[in-house]
N, C-alpha and C positions, 0 to 999 in steps of 0.2 A: 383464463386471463393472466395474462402476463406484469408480472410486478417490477416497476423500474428497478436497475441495480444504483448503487450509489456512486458516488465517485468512488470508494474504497473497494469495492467488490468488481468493478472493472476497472483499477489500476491491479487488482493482486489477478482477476485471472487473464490478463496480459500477463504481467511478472511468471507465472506456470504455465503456460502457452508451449511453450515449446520443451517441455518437460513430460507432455502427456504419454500416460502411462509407466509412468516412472515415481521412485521417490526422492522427495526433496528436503535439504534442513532450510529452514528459515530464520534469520534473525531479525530485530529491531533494534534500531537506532533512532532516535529522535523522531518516533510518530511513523517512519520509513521502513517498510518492510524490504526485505533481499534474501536471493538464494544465493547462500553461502556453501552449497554442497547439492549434491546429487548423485544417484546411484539406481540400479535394478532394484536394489534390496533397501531396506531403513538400514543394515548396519553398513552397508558402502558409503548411502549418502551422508551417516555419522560418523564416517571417517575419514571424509572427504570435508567436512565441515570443520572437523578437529584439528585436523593437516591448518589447516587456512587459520585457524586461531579462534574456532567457536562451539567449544566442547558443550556449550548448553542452548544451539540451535533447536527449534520445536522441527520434527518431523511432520511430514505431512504426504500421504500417497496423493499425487493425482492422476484423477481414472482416466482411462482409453475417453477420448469424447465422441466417440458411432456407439457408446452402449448407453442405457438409460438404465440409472437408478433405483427403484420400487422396492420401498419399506415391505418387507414378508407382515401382515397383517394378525399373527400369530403375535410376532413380537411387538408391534405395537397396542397389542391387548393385554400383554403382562407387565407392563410398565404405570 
């Protein structure tokens, strides 16, 4: 069963849509999230972010979307 997204979890994966497979820096302003950087790697897209005036962007990989997810069950048992 599938659980509705909210409005904020389908504005933000619009906003990475066309980033897939890649990483991205993100900032916030006023409740408004943006990609202020991107790159193959996290230090491309943190210096593409910094270039632009946002040395403390949160990073964030987002995955290939044809592949699925699945927690290793190993790790969820030592937690």
């Amino acid at each position: 069963m599938e659980m509705p997204a909210t409005d904020n979890e389908t504005a933000f994966a619009e906003l990475v849509r066309e980033y897939e497979d890649q990483w991205v820096a993100i900032d916030d302003r006023d409740g408004v999230k943006f990609v202020v950087g991107s790159g193959k790697d996290a230090v491309e897209a943190a210096q593409a972010a910094e270039a632009k005036g946002f040395p403390d962007a949160a990073l964030l990989r987002v995955p290939s979307f044809s592949s699925t997810f699945i927690p290793s069950a190993t790790l969820a048992a030592s937690h």
